[in-house]
DOGU-99414 format. One record per residue: x, y, z of N, C-alpha, C, CB in turn. Coordinates in pm, whole numbers, plus 50000, padded with zeros to 5 digits. Glycine has a CB too. Layout:
N
XYZXYZXYZXYZ...
end
This chain:
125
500834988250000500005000050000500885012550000499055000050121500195021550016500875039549996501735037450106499665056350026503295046350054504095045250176503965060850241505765040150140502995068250204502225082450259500835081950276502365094450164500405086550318499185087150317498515102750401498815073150381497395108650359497275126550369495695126050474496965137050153495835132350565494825128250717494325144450731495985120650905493485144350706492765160950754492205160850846491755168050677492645161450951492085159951096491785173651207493185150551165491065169951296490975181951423492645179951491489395177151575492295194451515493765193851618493485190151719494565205651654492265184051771492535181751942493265168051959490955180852042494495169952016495565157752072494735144752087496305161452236493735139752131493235128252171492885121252062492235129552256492605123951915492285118951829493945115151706491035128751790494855125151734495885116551649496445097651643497075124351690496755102751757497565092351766496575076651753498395094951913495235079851786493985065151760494345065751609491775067951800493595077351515493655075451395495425074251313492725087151353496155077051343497725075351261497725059551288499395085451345497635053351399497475038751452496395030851342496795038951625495485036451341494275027251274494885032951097492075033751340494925035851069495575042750911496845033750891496185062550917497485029150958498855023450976498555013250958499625024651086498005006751026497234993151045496704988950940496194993051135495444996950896494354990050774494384993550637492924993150799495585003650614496275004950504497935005650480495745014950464498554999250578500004997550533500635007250521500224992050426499935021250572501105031150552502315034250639500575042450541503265037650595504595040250654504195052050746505845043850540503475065050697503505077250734502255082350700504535084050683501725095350797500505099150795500725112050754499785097250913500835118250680500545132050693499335140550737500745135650594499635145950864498575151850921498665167750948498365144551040497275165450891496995182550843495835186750941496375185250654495765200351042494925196851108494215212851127495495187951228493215210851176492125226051193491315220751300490935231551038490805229351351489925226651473488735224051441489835236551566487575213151447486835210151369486995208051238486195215851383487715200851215488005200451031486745196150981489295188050964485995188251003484915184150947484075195650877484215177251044483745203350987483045218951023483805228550946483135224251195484815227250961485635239050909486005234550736487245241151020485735220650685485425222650550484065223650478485985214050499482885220950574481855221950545481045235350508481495216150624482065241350578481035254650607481895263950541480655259650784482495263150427483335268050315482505262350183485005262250327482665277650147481755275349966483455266849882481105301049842484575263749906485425257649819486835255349951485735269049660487085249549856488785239749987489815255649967490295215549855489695259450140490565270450121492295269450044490625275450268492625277249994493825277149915494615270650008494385290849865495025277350122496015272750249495905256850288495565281850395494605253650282494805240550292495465230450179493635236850320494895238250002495195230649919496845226249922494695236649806497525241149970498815239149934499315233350051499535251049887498555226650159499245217850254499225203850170498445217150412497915197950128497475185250080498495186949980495895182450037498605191049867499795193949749500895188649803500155209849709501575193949862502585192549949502815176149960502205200150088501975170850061501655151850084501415150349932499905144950202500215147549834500575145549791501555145249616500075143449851502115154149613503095160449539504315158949579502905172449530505135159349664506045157749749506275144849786505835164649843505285136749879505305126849935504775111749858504655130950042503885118049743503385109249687502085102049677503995104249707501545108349825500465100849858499045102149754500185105150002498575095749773497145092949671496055088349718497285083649567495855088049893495115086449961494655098050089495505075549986493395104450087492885112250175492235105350288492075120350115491895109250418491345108250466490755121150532491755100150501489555125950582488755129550656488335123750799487975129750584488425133150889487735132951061486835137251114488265137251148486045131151165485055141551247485375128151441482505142151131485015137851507485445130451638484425137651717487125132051695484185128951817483245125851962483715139852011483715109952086482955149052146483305156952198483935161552103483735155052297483835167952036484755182951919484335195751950484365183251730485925203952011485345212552038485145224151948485765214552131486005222351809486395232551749484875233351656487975230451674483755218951636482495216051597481845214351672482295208351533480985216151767480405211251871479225206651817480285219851977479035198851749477435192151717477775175851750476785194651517476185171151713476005158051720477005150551664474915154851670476835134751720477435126451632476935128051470477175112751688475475126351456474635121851280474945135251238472495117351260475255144751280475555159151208477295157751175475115174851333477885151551274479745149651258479525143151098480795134451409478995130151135479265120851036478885123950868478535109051086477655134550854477385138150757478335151550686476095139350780478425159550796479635162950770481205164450710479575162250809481265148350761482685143550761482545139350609483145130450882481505131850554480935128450452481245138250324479585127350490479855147550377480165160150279481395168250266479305169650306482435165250342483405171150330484655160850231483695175250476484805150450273484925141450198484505143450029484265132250267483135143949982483215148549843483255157549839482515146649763483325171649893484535184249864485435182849802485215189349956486475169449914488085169549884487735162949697489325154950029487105152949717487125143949634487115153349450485725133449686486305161549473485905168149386487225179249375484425172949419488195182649432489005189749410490105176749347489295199249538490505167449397491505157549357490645145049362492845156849453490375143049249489595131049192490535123049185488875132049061491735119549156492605112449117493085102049270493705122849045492465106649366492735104949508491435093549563492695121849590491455084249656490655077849693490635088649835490975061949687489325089649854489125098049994488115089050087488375114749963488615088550195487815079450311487135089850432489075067550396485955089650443485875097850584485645085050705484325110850581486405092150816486375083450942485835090551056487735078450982485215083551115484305087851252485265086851374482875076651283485785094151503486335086651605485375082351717487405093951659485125079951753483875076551901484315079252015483385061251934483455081252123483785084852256484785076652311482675084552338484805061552287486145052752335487135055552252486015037052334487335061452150488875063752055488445052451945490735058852156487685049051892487555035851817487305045651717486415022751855487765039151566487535042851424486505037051367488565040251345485985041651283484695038151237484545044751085483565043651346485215035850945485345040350814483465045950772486135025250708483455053350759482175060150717481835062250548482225074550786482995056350464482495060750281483815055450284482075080150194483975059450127484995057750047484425064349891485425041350053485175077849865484885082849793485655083349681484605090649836
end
């Protein structure tokens, strides 16, 4: 599998290290590149297009690194999103075909984290 792989995640600390672990694991990657915003889910949703600043982080992974795999987060308790779980997940979703629609060439996954730290693949776009 990808020896990179490109993670758009919340910055709150409690959710890296579950998801780089579970990404490692169920796709063989060497390395995660993690890109992060507070509520990322929220914070790509609620954008009419993928802010530039982010594009030229993802570019970066994969252009640089190689990678050809996205992932998307939405997580339990978020503070930078504070809504429901069925609002995270649709979210995480719709944000997901955002990315997808900017780099088609990319398989994009959105992942759920849960109140115990457990992953939970939500699509594959």
């Amino acid at each position: 599998m990808p020896k990179f792989v490109t993670c758009l995640n919340c910055m709150d600390g409690r959710v890296q290290l579950p998801v780089i672990g579970w990404i490692r694991e169920k796709y063989d990657a060497e390395h995660v590149d993690m890109i992060t915003e507070a509520g990322m889910d929220g914070f790509l949703v609620n954008r009419k297009d993928v802010p530039e600043e982010l594009r030229k982080k993802i570019n970066i992974s994969l252009e640089i690194h190689g990678s050809s795999v996205i992932f998307i987060v939405g997580h339990h308790d978020c503070g930078g999103h504070p809504v429901d779980e069925l609002t995270h997940k649709k979210h995480v979703l719709e944000s997901a075909d955002k990315i997808k629609k900017v780099y088609p060439g990319c398989a994009v996954y959105g992942l759920w984290v849960s109140g115990l730290w457990q992953i939970e693949k939500l699509g594959e776009l």
